[in-house]
TORKOL-4160 file (C-alpha; in steps of 0.2 Angstrom, whole numbers, padded with zeros to 4 digits, m for minus):
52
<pt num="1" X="0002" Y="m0105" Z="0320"/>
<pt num="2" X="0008" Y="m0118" Z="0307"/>
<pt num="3" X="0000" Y="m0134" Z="0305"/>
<pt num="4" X="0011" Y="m0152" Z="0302"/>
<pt num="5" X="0006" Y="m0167" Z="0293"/>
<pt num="6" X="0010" Y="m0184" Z="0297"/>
<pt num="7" X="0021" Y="m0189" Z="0280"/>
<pt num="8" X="0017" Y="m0209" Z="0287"/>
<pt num="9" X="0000" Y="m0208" Z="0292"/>
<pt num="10" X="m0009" Y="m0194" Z="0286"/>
<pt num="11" X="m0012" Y="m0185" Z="0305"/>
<pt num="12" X="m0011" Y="m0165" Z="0307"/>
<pt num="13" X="m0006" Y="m0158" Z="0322"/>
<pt num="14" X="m0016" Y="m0141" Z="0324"/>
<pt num="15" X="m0005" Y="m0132" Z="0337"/>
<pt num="16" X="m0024" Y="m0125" Z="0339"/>
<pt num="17" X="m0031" Y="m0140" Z="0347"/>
<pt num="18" X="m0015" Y="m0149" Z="0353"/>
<pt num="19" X="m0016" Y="m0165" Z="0356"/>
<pt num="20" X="m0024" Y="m0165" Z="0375"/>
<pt num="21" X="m0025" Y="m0183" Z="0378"/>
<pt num="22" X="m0004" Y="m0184" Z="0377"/>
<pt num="23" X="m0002" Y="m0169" Z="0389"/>
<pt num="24" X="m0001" Y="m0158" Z="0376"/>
<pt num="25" X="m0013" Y="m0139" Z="0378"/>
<pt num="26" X="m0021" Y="m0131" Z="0364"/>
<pt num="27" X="m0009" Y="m0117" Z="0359"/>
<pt num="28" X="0006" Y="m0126" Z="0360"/>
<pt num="29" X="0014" Y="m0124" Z="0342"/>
<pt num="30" X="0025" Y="m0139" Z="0333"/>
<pt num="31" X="0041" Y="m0132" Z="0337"/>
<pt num="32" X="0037" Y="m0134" Z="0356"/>
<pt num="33" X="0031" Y="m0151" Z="0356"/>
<pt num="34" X="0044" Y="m0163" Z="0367"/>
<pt num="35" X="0057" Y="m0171" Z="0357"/>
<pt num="36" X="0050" Y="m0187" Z="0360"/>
<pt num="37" X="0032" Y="m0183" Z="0355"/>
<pt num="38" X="0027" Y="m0196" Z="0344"/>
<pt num="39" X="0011" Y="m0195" Z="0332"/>
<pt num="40" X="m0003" Y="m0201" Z="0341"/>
<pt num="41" X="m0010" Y="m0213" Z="0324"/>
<pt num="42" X="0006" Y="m0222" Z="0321"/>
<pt num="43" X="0019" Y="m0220" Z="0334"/>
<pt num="44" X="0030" Y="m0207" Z="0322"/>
<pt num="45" X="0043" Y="m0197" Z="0327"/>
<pt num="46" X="0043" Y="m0178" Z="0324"/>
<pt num="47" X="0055" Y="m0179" Z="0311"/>
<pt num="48" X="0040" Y="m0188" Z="0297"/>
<pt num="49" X="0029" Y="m0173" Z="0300"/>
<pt num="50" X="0030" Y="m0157" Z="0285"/>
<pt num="51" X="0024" Y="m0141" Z="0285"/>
<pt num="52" X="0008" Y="m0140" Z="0278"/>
């Protein structure tokens, strides 16, 4: 699975650890992230992340 970079902040989301203290398991890949999932650094939406 890819890993996403915050373009404002500079956080990756690894869809191999998630991001558990939102509710989100490990395994869970970007593209099946809620809509409203927000960066957990700086409140970002989706849309500032890139492909790394």
């Amino acid at each position: 699975m890819k890993k996403y970079v915050c373009d404002l902040c500079g956080y990756e989301y690894d869809p191999e650890v998630g991001d558990p203290d939102n509710g989100v398991k490990p395994g869970t890949s970007f593209d099946e992230l809620p809509d409203d999932w927000l960066c957990p650094v700086c409140g970002a939406g989706k849309e500032d992340f890139s492909e790394l």
